[in-house]
N, C-alpha and C positions, 0 to 999 in steps of 0.2 A: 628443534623443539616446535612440535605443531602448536598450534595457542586457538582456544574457540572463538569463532567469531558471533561480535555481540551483535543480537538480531532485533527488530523491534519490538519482537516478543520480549524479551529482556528490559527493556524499559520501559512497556507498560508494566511488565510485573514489579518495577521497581516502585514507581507511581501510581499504581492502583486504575490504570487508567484502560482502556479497548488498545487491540492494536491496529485498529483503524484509527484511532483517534489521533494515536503517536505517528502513524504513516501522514496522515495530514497536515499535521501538526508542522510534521520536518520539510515538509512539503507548500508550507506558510499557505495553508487553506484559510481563505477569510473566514469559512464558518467556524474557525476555531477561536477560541479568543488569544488574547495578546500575552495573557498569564500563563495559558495554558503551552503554549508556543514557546515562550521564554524556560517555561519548567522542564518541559520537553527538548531543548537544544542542551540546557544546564546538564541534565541527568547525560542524555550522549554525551556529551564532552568528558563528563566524570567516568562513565563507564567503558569511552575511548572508541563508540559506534562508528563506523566508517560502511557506508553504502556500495554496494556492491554495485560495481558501473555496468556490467554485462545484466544485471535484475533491472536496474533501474530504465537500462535503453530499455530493455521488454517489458516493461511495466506503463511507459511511457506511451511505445506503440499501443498498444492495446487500450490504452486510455483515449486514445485521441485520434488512432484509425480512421479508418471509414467505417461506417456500420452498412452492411447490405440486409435488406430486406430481401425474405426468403420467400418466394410467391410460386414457387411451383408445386404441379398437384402432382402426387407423393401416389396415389391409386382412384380410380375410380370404381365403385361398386354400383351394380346394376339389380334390382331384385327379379328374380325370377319370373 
């Protein structure tokens, strides 16, 4: 029996809340508050949320990478 898995889409729909907020949230971002954090772990627990390990390593990468800046010229045009 395949079974859906609950996404964080699911739990802000459940709390009325962004599903950035609830990513952060599960994520213990300080700019979220402590309420909102607590309501957020409560609701996964109740709806049985489990993070996907192979999203979250690539979500991680990409958060925290290297950033390259892109400095090369692409064309130059000369007028006539």
């Amino acid at each position: 029996m395949v079974t859906e898995r609950i996404s964080i889409k699911d739990i802000a729909r459940q709390l009325g809340k962004h599903h950035s907020t609830v990513s952060r949230a599960l994520r213990n971002d300080p700019s979220i508050s402590e309420e909102t954090r607590r309501s957020v772990a409560k609701m996964a627990g109740k709806l049985g949320y489990l993070p996907d390990p192979r999203l979250s390593e690539l979500m991680t990468r990409v958060r925290k990478g290297p950033r390259q800046a892109i400095d090369d010229t692409i064309a130059v045009t000369v007028p006539p």
